[in-house]
Z-matrix of the N, CA and C atoms (Angstrom, degrees):
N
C 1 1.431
C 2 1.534 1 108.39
N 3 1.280 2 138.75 1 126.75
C 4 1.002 3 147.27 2 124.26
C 5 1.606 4 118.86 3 30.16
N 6 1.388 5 140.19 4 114.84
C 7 1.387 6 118.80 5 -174.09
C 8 1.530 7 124.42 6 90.25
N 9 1.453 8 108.79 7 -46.16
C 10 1.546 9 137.37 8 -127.14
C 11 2.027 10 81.13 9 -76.37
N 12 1.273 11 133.13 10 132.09
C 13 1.514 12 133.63 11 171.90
C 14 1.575 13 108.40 12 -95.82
N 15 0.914 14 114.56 13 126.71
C 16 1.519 15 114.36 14 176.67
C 17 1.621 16 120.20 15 -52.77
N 18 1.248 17 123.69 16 152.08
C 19 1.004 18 142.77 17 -161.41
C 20 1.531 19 104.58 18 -100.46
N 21 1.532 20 125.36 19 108.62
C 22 1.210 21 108.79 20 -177.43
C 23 1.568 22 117.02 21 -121.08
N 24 1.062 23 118.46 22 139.72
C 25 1.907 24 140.27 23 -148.83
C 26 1.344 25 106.32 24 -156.22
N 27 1.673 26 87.58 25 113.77
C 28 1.466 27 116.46 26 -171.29
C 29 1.820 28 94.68 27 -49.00
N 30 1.247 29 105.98 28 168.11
C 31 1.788 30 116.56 29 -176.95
C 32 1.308 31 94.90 30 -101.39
N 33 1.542 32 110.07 31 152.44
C 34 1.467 33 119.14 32 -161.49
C 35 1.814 34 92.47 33 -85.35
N 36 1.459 35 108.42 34 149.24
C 37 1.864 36 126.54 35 168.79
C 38 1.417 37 89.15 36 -46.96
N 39 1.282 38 98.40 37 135.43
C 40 1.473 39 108.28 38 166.00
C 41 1.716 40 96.39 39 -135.35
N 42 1.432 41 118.68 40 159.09
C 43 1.745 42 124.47 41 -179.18
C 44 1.456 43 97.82 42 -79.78
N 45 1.202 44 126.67 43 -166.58
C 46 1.037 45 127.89 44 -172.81
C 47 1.821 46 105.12 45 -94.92
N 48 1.276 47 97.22 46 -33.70
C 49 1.665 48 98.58 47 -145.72
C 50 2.078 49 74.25 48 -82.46
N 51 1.518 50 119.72 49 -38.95
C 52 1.810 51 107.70 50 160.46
C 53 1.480 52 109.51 51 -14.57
N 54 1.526 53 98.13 52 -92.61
C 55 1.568 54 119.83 53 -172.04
C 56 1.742 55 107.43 54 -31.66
N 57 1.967 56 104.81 55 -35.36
C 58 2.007 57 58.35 56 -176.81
C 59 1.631 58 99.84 57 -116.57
N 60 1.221 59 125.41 58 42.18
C 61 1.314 60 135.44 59 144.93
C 62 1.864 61 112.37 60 -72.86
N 63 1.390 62 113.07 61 -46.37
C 64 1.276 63 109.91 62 177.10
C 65 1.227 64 115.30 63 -63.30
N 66 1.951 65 120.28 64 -41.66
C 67 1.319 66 120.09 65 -173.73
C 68 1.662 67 117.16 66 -51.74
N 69 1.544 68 99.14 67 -45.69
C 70 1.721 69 124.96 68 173.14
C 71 1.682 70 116.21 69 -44.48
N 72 1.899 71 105.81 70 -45.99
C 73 1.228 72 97.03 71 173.36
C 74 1.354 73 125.99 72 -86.55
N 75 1.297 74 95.04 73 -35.63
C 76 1.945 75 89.70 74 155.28
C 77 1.305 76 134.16 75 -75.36
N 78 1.287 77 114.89 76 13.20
C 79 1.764 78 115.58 77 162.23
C 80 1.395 79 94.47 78 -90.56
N 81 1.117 80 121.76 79 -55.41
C 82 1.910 81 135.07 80 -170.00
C 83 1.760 82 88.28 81 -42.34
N 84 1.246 83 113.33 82 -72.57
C 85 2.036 84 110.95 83 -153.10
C 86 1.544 85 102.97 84 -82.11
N 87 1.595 86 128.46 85 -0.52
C 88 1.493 87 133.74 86 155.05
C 89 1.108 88 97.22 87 -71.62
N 90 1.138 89 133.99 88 -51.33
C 91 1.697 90 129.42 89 -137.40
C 92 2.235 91 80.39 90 -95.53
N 93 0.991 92 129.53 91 -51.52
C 94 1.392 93 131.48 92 -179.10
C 95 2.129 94 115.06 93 -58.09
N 96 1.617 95 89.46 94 -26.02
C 97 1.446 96 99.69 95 171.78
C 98 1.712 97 120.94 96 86.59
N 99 1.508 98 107.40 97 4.60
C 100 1.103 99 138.40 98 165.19
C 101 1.995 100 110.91 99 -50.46
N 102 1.225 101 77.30 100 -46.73
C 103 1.627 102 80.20 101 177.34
C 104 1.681 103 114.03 102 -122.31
N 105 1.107 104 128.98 103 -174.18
C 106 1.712 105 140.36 104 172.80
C 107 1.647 106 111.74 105 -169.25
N 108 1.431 107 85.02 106 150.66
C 109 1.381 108 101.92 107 -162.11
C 110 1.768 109 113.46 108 -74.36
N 111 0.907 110 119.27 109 146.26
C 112 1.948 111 119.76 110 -155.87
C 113 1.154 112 107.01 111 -127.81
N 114 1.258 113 123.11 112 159.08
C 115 1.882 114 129.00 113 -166.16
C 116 1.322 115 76.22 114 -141.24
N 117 0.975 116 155.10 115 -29.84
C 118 1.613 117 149.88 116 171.00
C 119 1.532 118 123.94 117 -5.79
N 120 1.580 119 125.79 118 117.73
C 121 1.644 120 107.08 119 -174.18
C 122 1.968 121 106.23 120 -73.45
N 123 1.438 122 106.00 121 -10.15
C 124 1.706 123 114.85 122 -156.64
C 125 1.786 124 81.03 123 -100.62
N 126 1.542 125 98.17 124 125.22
C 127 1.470 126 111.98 125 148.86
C 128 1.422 127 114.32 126 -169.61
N 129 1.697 128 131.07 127 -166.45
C 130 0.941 129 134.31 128 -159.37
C 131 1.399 130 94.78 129 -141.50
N 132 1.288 131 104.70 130 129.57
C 133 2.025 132 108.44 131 154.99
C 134 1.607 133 109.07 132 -56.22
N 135 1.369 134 103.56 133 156.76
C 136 1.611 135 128.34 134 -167.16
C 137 1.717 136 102.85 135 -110.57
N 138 1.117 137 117.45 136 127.70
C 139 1.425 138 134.66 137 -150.52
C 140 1.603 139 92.49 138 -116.27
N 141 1.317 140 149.76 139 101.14
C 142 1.235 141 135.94 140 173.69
C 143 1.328 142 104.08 141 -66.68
N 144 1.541 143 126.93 142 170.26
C 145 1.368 144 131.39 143 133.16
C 146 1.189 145 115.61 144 -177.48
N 147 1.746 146 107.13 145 136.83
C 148 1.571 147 119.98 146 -149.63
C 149 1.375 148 93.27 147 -82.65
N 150 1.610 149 101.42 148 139.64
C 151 1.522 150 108.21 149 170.42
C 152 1.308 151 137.85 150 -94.26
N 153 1.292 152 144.34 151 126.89
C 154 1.435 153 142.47 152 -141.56
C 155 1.623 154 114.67 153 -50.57
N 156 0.686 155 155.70 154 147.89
C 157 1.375 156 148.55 155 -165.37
C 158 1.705 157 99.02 156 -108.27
């Protein structure tokens, strides 16, 4: 909306060995082009969760 100021919310605790699983998947879907890098004030924290094997 028009006006509208972004909403800003601290990023959720992540462990360490998290953080560089996320870094890994966001080099992988940058480097694939899936994603791009943003200067944007609007975003969302990243929620991990391991998937059942």
């Amino acid at each position: 909306m028009p006006g509208e100021q972004p909403i800003s919310v601290a990023p959720y605790r992540m462990s360490p060995v998290e953080l560089r699983e996320l870094k890994n998947q966001l080099e992988k879907l940058l480097k694939k082009h899936f994603i791009r890098p943003s200067v944007s004030p609007w975003g969302a924290p990243v929620f991990l969760v391991k998937k059942k094997d």
